[in-house]
C-alpha positions as CSV (number, residue, x, y, z in Angstrom):
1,X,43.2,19.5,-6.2
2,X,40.1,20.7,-4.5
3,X,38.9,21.4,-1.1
4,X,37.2,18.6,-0.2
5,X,41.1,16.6,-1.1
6,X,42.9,19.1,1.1
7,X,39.8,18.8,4.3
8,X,41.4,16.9,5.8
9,X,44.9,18.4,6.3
10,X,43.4,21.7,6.8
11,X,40.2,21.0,8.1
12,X,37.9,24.2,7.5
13,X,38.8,24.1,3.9
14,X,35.0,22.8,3.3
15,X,33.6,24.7,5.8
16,X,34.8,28.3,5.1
17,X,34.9,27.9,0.5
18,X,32.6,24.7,0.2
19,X,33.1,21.5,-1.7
20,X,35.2,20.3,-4.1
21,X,36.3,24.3,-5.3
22,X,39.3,24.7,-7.2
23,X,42.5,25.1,-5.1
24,X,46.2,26.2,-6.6
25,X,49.4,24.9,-4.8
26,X,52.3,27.5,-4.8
27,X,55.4,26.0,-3.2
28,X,59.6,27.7,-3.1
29,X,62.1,25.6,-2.1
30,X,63.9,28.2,0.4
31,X,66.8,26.1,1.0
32,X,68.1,22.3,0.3
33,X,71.3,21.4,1.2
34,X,73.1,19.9,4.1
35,X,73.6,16.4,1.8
36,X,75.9,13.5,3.9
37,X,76.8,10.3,2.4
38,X,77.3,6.9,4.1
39,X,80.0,4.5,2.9
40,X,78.0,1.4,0.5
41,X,74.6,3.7,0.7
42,X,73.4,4.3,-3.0
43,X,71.5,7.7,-1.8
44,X,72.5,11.0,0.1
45,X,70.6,12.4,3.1
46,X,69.6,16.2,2.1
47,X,67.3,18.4,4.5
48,X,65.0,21.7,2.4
49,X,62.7,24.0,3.8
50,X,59.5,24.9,1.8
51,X,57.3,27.5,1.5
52,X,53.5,26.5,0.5
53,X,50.5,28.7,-0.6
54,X,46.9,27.1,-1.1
55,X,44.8,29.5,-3.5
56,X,41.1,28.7,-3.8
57,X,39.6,30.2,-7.1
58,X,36.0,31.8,-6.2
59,X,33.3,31.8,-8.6
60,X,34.2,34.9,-9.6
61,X,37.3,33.2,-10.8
62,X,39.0,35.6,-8.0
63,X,41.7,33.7,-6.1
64,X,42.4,34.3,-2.4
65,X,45.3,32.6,-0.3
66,X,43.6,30.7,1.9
67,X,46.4,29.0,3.7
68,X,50.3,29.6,4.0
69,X,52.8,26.7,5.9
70,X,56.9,26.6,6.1
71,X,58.1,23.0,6.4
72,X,61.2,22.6,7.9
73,X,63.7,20.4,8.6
74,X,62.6,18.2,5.3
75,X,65.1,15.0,5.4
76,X,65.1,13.3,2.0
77,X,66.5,10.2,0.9
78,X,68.1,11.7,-2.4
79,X,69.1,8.9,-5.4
80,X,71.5,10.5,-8.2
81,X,70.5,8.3,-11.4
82,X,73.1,7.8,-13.8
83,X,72.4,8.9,-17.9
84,X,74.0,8.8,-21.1
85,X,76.2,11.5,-22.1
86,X,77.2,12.4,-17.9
87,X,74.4,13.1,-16.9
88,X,72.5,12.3,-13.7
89,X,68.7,13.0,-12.5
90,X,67.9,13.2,-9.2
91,X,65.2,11.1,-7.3
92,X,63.6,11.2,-4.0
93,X,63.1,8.1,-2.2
94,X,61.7,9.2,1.5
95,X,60.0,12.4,3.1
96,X,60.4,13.3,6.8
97,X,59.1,16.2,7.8
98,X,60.1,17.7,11.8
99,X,58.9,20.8,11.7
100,X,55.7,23.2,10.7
101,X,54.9,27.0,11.1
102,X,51.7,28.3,9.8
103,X,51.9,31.8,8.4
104,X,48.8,32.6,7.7
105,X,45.0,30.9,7.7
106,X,41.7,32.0,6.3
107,X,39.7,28.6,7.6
108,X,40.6,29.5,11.2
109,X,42.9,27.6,13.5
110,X,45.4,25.2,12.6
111,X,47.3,22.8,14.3
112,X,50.9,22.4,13.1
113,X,51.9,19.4,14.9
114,X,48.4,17.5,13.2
115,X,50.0,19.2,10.1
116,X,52.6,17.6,10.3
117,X,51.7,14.1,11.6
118,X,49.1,14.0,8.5
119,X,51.8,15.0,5.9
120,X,54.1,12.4,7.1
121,X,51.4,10.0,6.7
122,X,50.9,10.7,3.3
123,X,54.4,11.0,2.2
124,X,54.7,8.9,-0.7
125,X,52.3,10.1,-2.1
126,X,54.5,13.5,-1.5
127,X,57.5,11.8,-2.7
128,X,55.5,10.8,-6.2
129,X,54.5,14.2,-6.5
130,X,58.0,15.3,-6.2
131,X,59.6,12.9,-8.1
132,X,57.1,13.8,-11.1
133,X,58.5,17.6,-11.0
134,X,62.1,16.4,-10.6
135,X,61.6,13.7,-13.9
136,X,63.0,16.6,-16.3
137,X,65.5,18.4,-14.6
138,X,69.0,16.6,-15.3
139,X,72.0,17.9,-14.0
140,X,75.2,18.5,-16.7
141,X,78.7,16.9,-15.5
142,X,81.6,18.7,-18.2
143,X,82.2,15.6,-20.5
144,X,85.4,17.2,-22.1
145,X,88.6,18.5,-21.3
146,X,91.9,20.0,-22.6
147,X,89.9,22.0,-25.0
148,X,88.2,18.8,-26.5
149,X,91.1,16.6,-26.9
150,X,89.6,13.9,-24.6
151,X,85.7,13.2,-24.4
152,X,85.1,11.8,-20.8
153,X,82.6,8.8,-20.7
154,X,81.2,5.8,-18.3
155,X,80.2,8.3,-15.3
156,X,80.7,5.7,-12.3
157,X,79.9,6.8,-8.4
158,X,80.6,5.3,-5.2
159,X,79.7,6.4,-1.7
160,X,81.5,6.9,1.0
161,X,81.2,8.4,4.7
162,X,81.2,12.5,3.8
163,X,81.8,11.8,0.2
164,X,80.9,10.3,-3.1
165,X,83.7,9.1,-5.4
166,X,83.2,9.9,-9.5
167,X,84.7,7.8,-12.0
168,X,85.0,8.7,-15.7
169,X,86.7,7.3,-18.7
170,X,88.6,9.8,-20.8
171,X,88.7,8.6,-24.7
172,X,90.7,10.5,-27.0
173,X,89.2,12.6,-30.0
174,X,91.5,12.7,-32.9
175,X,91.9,16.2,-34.2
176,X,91.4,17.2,-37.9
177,X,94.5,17.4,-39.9
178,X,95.8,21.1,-40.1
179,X,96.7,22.8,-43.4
180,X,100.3,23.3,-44.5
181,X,101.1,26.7,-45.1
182,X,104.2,28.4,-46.1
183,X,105.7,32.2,-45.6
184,X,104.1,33.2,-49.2
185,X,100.4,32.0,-47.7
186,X,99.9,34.7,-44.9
187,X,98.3,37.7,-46.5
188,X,101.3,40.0,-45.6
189,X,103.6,38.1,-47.5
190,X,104.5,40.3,-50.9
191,X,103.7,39.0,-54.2
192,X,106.6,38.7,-56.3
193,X,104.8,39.6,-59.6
194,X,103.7,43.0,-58.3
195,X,107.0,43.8,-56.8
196,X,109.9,42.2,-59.0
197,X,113.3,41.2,-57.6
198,X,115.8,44.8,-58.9
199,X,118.1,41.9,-60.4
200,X,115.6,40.6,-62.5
201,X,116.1,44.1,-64.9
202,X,119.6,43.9,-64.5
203,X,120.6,40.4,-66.1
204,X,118.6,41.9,-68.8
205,X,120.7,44.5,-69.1
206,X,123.5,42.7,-69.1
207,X,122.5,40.0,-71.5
208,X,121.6,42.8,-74.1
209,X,125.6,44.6,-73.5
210,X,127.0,40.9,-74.2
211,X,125.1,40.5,-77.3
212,X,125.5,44.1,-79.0
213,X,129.8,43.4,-78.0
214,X,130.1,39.9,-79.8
215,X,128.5,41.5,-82.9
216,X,131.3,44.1,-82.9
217,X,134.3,41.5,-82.8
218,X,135.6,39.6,-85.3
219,X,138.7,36.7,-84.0
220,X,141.6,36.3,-86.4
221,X,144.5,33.8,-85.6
222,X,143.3,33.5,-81.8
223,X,143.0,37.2,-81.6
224,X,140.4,39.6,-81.2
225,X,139.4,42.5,-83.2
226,X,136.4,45.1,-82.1
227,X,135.4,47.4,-84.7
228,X,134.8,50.8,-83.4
229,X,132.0,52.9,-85.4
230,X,132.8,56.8,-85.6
């Protein structure tokens, strides 16, 4: 924007910078809030304060702060825009402003009540302005629960006096098979072949005592007879 757009808000913007120079806008939103809802009324009523600066860049490429204003008592018609995925964006659909203070001036004088009538009158083409800053800012609703076990879906609102009703569809997300394991799986578990069962070397020994006694005994009319060596 230049100062000859802004002349006529702040008159003296020509006057003390001449025409059509460069001016910056720096605005802070110092507070939004106070948001009421009427039963069947797609849109909540919010008020904001704002804080605007109006920079004009010299020739020099210097910029100076030419003007300061706080609006307050901004009432807004606020629309929440469902999106895919829960999500919503926010939309304004109506400017009011009640109230201007002017902090600080460089072009002299200025009238806050004409301040504000002016603004006022030009409002949607505020509301455009604000509604091209507010086009990428979405606002996140959770769309799981229970640790992802359900995946929530087909955000739905209604509005009512002093609150807004939210609807969502929970679908549930099957959950990948788990492994089987068994006691011999976890890595404490001992392996057998490094650590042998102590029976395992005795039915050897045994088996090896059996054999060596049948080799010594010799049966004879249902008896049986050992041979002992000396």
């Amino acid at each position: 924007m230049t100062t000859q757009d802004l002349n006529i808000m702040l008159p003296g913007m020509v006057t003390t910078y001449g025409k059509n120079k460069q001016v910056k806008l720096e605005y802070k939103v110092e507070d939004f809030g106070d948001f009421r809802s009427r039963f069947a009324k797609p849109y909540m009523i919010a008020t904001a304060t704002v804080n605007l600066r109006f920079w004009v860049v010299k020739a020099t490429g210097e910029e100076e702060l030419a003007v300061e204003l706080n609006l307050y008592n901004i009432t807004n018609k606020v629309f929440l825009n469902e999106k895919p995925d829960l999500r919503m964006s926010i939309m304004i659909g109506e400017f009011r402003l009640h109230g201007v203070e002017v902090v600080d001036s460089k072009i002299g004088m200025l009238n806050p009540n004409t301040i504000r009538l002016k603004l006022n009158t030009v409002n949607s083409v505020i509301v455009t302005l604000t509604n091209i800053i507010l086009q990428n800012w979405l606002v996140q609703i959770p769309n799981k629960m229970l640790g992802g076990l359900f995946e929530l879906k087909n955000l739905h609102l209604e509005y009512f006096d002093g609150y807004i009703y939210a609807g969502v569809t929970p679908f549930y997300v099957p959950q990948p098979a788990a492994p089987q394991h068994t006691v011999h799986d976890h890595p404490s578990a001992p392996s057998v072949h490094d650590h042998p069962l102590p029976m395992n070397g005795y039915l050897d020994w045994e088996m090896e005592e059996e054999s060596e006694h049948r080799r010594n005994v010799v049966r004879y009319n249902g008896h049986d007879f050992q041979f002992i060596q000396e």
